[in-house]
C-alpha positions in Angstrom: 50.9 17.3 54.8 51.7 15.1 51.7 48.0 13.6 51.7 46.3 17.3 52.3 48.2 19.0 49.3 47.9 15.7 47.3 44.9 17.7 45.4 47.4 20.5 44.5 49.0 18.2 42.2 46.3 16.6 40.1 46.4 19.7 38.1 49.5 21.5 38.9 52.5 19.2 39.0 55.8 20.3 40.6 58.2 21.3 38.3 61.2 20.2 41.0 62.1 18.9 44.6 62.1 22.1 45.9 58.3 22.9 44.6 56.9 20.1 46.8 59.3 20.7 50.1 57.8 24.4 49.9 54.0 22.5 49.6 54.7 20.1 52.3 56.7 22.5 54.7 54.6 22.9 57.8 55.6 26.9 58.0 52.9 27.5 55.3 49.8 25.2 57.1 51.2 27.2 60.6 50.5 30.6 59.0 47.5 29.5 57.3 46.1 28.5 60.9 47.3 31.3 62.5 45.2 33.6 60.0 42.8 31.7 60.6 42.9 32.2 64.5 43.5 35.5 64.4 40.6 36.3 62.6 38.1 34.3 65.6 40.1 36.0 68.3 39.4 39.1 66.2 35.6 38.0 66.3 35.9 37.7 69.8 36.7 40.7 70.6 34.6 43.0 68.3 31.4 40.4 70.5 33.5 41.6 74.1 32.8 45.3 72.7 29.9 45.0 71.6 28.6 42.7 74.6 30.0 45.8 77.1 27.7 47.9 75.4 24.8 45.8 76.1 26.0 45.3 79.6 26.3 49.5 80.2 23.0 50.2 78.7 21.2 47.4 80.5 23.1 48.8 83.9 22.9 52.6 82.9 26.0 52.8 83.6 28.1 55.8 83.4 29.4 56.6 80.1 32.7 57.8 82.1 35.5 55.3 80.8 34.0 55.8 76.9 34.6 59.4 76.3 36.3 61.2 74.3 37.8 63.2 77.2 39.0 60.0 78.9 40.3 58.6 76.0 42.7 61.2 75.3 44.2 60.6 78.5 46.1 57.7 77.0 48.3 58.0 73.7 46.8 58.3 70.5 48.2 55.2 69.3 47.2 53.4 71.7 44.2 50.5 72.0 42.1 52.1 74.4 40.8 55.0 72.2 40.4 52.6 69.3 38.4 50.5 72.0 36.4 53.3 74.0 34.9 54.8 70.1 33.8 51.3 69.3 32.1 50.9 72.6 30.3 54.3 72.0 29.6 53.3 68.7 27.8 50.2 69.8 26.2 51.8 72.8 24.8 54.5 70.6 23.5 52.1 68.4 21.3 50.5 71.1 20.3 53.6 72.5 20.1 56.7 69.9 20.5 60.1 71.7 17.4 61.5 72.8 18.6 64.7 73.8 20.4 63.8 77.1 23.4 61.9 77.8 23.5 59.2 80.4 25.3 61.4 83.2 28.3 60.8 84.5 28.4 60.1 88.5 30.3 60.4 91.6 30.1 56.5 91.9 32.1 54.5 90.1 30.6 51.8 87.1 31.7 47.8 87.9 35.0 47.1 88.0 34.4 44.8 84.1 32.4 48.1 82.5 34.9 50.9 83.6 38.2 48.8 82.9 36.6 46.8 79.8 38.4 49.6 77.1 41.9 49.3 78.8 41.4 45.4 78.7 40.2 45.6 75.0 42.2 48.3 73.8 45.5 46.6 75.4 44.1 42.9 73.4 43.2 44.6 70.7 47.2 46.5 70.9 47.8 42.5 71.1 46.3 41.3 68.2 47.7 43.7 65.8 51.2 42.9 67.1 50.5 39.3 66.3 49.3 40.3 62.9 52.5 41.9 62.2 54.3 38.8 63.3 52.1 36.7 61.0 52.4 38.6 58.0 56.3 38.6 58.8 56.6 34.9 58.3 53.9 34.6 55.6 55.8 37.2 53.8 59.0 35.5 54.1 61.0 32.5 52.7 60.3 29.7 55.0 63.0 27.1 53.8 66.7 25.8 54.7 68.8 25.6 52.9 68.3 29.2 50.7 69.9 29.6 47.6 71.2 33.4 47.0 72.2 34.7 43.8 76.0 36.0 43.9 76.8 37.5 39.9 75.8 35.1 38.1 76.5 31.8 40.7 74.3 30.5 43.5 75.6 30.3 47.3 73.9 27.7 49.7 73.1 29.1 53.0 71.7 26.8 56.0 70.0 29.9 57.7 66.9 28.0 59.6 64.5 30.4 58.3 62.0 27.7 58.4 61.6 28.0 62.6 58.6 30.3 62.1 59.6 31.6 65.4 57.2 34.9 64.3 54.1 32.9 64.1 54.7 30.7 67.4 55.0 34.1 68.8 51.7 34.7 67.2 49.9 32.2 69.0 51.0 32.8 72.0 50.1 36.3 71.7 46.6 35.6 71.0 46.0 32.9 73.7 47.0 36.0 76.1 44.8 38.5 74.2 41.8 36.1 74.3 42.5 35.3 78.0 42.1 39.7 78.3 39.2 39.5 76.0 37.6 36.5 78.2 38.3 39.2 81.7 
């Protein structure tokens, strides 16, 4: 880490010990990465909805597991309708209404096009959990020990706040949501 931040310091020098611990802490490179990941798994999965459109209007299939009617079968907070609308949108993108809808049917789509917005909406439910998680440690001293002020004097606390325990959850979190997305 010392080498990759060396840069850092040809124009802004550390005014202390601490300045250069907080530079060379690893918490700050893992939540750097993990941004980073989560924005390809988020890639990913906006390329799943959008490749399940393709894959319904190439099949014709039934527009069933996409409506509106459907989607408010599950809560309102949940991933599915977030995932269903943007499979519309896509759909309706490729194929502008012409006056009819494709009908719905008595037979039931492929397993992968009617179950593709409970397995995106529950990765996409996924990756905003991770994002909290992320945003918990990049928004949060990362360090040991921790000074606190206490009127006018400092107290050392040994607290371990730099586990970044949020952000390995993080990851594992979206190695399972891209393992849904890949389904």
């Amino acid at each position: 880490m010392a080498h990759a931040i060396s840069p850092l310091f040809v124009e802004h020098h550390p005014r202390g010990p601490r300045d250069v611990i907080g530079l060379v802490n690893t918490n700050s490179m893992m939540v750097s990465y993990a941004v980073e990941l989560l924005n390809l798994v988020r890639e990913q999965c906006e390329e799943a909805h959008q490749i399940t459109a393709l894959v319904m209007a190439a099949v014709k299939a039934p527009m069933d597991p996409i409506t509106d009617d459907v989607s408010r079968l599950r809560p309102e907070d949940d991933g599915y309708q977030v995932s269903a609308k943007q499979i519309r949108s896509e759909l309706l993108y490729l194929n502008p209404p012409s006056g009819s809808s494709q009908p719905s049917s008595t037979l039931q789509a492929r397993y992968s096009i009617r179950c593709a917005p409970m397995i995106l909406g529950n990765a996409l439910d996924i990756l905003n959990f991770a994002e909290k998680k992320i945003l918990s440690d990049a928004n949060s001293v990362a360090d040991n020990p921790v000074f606190i002020e206490k009127s006018a004097e400092y107290q050392v606390a040994h607290a371990g706040l730099f586990y970044a325990a949020a952000t390995a959850t993080a990851a594992d979190l979206m190695n399972d949501a891209l393992g849904k997305i890949c389904e």
